[in-house]
C-alpha positions in Angstrom: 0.0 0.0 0.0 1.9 3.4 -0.8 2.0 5.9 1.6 -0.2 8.9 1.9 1.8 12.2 2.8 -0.3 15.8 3.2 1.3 19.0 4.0 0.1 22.2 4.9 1.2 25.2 3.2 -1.0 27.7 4.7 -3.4 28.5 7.3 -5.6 31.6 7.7 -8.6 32.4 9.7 -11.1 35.5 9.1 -12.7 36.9 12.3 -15.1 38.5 9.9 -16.5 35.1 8.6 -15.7 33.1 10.9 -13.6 31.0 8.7 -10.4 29.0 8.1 -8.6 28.4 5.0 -6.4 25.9 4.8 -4.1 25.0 1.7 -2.8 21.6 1.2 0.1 19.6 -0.7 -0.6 16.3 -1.4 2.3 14.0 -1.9 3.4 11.6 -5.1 0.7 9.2 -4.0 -3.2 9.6 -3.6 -4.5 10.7 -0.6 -8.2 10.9 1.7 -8.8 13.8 4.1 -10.9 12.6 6.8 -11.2 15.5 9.3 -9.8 19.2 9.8 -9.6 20.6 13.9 -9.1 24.4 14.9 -7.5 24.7 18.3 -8.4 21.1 18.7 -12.4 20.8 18.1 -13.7 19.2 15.2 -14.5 22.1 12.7 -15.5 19.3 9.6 -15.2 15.6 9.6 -15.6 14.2 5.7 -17.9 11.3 5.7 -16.8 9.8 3.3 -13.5 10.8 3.3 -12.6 13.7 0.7 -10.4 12.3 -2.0 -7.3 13.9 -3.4 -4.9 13.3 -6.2 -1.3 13.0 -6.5 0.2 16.3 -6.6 -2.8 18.1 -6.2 -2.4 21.5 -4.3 -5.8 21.9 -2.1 -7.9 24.5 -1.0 -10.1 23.7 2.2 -12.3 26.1 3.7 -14.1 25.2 7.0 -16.2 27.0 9.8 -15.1 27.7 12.6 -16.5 25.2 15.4 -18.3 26.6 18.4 -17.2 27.9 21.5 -14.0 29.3 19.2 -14.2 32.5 18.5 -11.4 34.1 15.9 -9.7 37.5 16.7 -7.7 39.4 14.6 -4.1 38.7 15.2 -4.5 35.8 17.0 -2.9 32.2 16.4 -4.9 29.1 15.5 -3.8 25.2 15.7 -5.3 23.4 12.6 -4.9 20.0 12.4 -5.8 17.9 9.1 -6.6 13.9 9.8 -6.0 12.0 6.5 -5.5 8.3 5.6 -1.6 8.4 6.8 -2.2 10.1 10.2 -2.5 13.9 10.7 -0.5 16.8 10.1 -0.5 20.3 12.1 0.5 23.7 11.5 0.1 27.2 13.2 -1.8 29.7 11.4 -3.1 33.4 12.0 -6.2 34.9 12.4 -6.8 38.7 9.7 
Protein backbone atom coordinates (compact mmCIF):
# COMPACT_ATOMS: atom_id res chain seq x y z
CA UNK A 1 0.00 0.00 0.00
CA UNK A 2 1.91 3.36 -0.83
CA UNK A 3 1.97 5.86 1.57
CA UNK A 4 -0.22 8.89 1.86
CA UNK A 5 1.78 12.24 2.84
CA UNK A 6 -0.30 15.77 3.21
CA UNK A 7 1.33 19.00 4.00
CA UNK A 8 0.08 22.23 4.90
CA UNK A 9 1.22 25.22 3.22
CA UNK A 10 -1.04 27.71 4.72
CA UNK A 11 -3.45 28.46 7.29
CA UNK A 12 -5.64 31.57 7.67
CA UNK A 13 -8.58 32.38 9.70
CA UNK A 14 -11.07 35.53 9.08
CA UNK A 15 -12.69 36.92 12.26
CA UNK A 16 -15.06 38.50 9.94
CA UNK A 17 -16.49 35.14 8.63
CA UNK A 18 -15.73 33.07 10.92
CA UNK A 19 -13.64 31.04 8.66
CA UNK A 20 -10.42 29.05 8.11
CA UNK A 21 -8.60 28.41 4.96
CA UNK A 22 -6.44 25.91 4.79
CA UNK A 23 -4.06 25.04 1.74
CA UNK A 24 -2.78 21.62 1.23
CA UNK A 25 0.06 19.64 -0.75
CA UNK A 26 -0.64 16.33 -1.42
CA UNK A 27 2.33 13.95 -1.91
CA UNK A 28 3.36 11.63 -5.08
CA UNK A 29 0.65 9.23 -3.99
CA UNK A 30 -3.19 9.59 -3.58
CA UNK A 31 -4.52 10.73 -0.64
CA UNK A 32 -8.20 10.90 1.73
CA UNK A 33 -8.77 13.79 4.11
CA UNK A 34 -10.91 12.62 6.76
CA UNK A 35 -11.16 15.48 9.30
CA UNK A 36 -9.80 19.23 9.75
CA UNK A 37 -9.57 20.60 13.88
CA UNK A 38 -9.09 24.35 14.90
CA UNK A 39 -7.51 24.67 18.28
CA UNK A 40 -8.39 21.10 18.68
CA UNK A 41 -12.41 20.85 18.06
CA UNK A 42 -13.68 19.25 15.16
CA UNK A 43 -14.48 22.13 12.73
CA UNK A 44 -15.51 19.29 9.55
CA UNK A 45 -15.17 15.59 9.61
CA UNK A 46 -15.62 14.16 5.70
CA UNK A 47 -17.93 11.30 5.72
CA UNK A 48 -16.84 9.77 3.34
CA UNK A 49 -13.47 10.79 3.31
CA UNK A 50 -12.56 13.68 0.66
CA UNK A 51 -10.39 12.33 -2.02
CA UNK A 52 -7.27 13.87 -3.44
CA UNK A 53 -4.90 13.28 -6.23
CA UNK A 54 -1.27 13.03 -6.52
CA UNK A 55 0.23 16.34 -6.61
CA UNK A 56 -2.78 18.11 -6.17
CA UNK A 57 -2.42 21.50 -4.27
CA UNK A 58 -5.82 21.86 -2.06
CA UNK A 59 -7.87 24.46 -1.02
CA UNK A 60 -10.11 23.69 2.20
CA UNK A 61 -12.34 26.13 3.68
CA UNK A 62 -14.09 25.22 7.01
CA UNK A 63 -16.21 27.00 9.76
CA UNK A 64 -15.05 27.66 12.65
CA UNK A 65 -16.49 25.15 15.42
CA UNK A 66 -18.30 26.55 18.39
CA UNK A 67 -17.17 27.88 21.47
CA UNK A 68 -14.03 29.35 19.23
CA UNK A 69 -14.20 32.48 18.45
CA UNK A 70 -11.41 34.11 15.89
CA UNK A 71 -9.74 37.50 16.71
CA UNK A 72 -7.65 39.39 14.62
CA UNK A 73 -4.07 38.73 15.17
CA UNK A 74 -4.48 35.75 17.04
CA UNK A 75 -2.87 32.24 16.36
CA UNK A 76 -4.86 29.12 15.48
CA UNK A 77 -3.76 25.17 15.74
CA UNK A 78 -5.29 23.44 12.58
CA UNK A 79 -4.92 19.96 12.39
CA UNK A 80 -5.83 17.91 9.13
CA UNK A 81 -6.58 13.91 9.78
CA UNK A 82 -5.98 11.97 6.55
CA UNK A 83 -5.52 8.31 5.59
CA UNK A 84 -1.64 8.43 6.79
CA UNK A 85 -2.23 10.13 10.16
CA UNK A 86 -2.47 13.91 10.70
CA UNK A 87 -0.47 16.81 10.06
CA UNK A 88 -0.52 20.30 12.12
CA UNK A 89 0.46 23.69 11.51
CA UNK A 90 0.08 27.16 13.21
CA UNK A 91 -1.78 29.74 11.42
CA UNK A 92 -3.12 33.38 11.99
CA UNK A 93 -6.21 34.86 12.36
CA UNK A 94 -6.78 38.71 9.68
Amino acid sequence: KAKEQVAILLAVGSSKTDRVKVVLAVGPNPARIYAVYVNNTLAVNYNPPRNCKPLEIVELEVPVPSPITLQPNSRILVRVVYGGGYVEAWGEVA
